[in-house]
C-alpha positions in Angstrom: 155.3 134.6 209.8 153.3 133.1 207.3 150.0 131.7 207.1 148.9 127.7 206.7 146.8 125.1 207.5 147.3 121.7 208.9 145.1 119.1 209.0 143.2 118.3 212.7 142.3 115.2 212.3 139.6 113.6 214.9 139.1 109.9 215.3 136.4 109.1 218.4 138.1 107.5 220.3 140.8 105.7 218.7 143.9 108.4 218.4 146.4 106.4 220.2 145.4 103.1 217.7 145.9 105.6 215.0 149.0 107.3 216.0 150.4 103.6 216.5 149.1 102.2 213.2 150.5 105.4 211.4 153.8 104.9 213.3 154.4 101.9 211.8 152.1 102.1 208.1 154.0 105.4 207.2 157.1 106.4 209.5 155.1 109.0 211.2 156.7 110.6 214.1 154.9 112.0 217.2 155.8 115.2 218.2 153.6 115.6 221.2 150.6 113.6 223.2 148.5 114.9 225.5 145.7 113.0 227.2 142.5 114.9 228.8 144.1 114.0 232.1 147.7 115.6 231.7 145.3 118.7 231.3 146.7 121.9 233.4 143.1 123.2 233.9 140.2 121.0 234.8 137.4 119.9 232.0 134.5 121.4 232.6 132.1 119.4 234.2 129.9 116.7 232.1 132.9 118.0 229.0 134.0 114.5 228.7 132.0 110.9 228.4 132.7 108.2 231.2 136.4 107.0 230.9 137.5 109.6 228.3 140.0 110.6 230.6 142.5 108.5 229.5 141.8 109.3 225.9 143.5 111.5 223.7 143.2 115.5 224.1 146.0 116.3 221.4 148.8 114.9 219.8 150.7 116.3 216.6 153.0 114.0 214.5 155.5 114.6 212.0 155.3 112.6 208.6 158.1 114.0 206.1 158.0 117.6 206.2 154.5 117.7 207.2 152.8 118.1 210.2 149.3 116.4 211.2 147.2 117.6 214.4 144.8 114.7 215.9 142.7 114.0 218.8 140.1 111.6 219.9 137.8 115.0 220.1 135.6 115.0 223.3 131.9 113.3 221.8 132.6 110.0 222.9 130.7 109.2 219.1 132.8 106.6 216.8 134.2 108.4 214.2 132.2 108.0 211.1 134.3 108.1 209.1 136.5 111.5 207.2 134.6 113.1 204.6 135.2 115.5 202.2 138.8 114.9 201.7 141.6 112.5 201.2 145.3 113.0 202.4 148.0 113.1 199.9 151.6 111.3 200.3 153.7 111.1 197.9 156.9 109.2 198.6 160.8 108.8 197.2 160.6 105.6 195.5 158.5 102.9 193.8 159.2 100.1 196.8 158.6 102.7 199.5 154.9 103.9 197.2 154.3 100.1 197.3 154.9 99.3 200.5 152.7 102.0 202.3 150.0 101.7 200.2 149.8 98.1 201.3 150.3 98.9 204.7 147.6 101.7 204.9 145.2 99.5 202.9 145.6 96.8 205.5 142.1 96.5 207.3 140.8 99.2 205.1 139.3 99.5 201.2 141.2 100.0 198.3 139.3 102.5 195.7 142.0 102.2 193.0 144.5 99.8 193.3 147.8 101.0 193.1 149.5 101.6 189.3 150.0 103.2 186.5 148.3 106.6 185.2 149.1 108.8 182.8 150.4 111.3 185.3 152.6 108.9 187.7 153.8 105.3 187.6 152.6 104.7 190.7 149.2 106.5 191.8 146.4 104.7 194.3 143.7 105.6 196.4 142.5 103.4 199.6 140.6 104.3 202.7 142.4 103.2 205.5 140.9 100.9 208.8 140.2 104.5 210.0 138.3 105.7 207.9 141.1 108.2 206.5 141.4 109.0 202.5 144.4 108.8 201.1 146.1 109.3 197.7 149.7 107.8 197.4 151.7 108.2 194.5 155.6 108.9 193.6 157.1 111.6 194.0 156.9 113.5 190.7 160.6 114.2 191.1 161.5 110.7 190.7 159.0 109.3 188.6 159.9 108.7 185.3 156.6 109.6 183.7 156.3 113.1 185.5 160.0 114.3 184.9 
């Protein structure tokens, strides 16, 4: 077996929105969901803020080859936000590129519109109504400029 690292992603509160929005913004695929009260062994007491029961505990999802961990975490805090990093998509064609970039950008901020660089035809970055970084751009095997 070899090592790697996938992405946990925590959104306070709002996984199943998430999962749902991502569902339909990207093709994701949910591989598993797990709420805090499907749980096998108890929470600990005072673990989980009033009502979080019904929240999210785990899910994993499928988008392309890749697979993305999330929960709604156990703070009860609104997410503020995802720092530090942005995730990367790069997709099969120029209407599929524009399409999810307007999709993810929907209720969110675009910090460069999607277009042309000197490294892709189509490259954009956006934060999305979650808070959530991404980079979407066409796949360099299909994008006349990379090839």
């Amino acid at each position: 077996m070899t090592s790697y690292i996938q992405p946990y992603l925590f959104f306070g509160g709002r996984c199943e929105e998430a999962l749902e929005f991502y569902k339909s913004a990207i093709g994701a695929e949910v591989q598993m969901f797990l709420r805090y009260s499907d749980s096998p062994d108890p929470m600990p007491p005072d673990a989980l803020p009033e009502g979080y029961e019904s929240k999210v505990m785990h899910a994993s999802f499928k988008v392309g080859g890749s697979v993305l961990l999330a929960s709604d975490g156990c703070g009860g805090e609104e997410s503020k936000g995802f720092r530090g990093f942005s995730l990367s998509l790069a997709l099969p064609s120029a209407a599929e590129t524009d399409r999810v970039f307007a999709a993810l950008a929907e209720g969110g901020a675009v910090n460069m519109p999607l277009g042309k660089t000197f490294w892709s035809s189509r490259f954009g970055m956006l934060q999305d109504k979650f808070g959530m970084g991404w980079m979407i751009t066409i796949d360099p095997s299909v994008d006349s400029i990379s090839a």
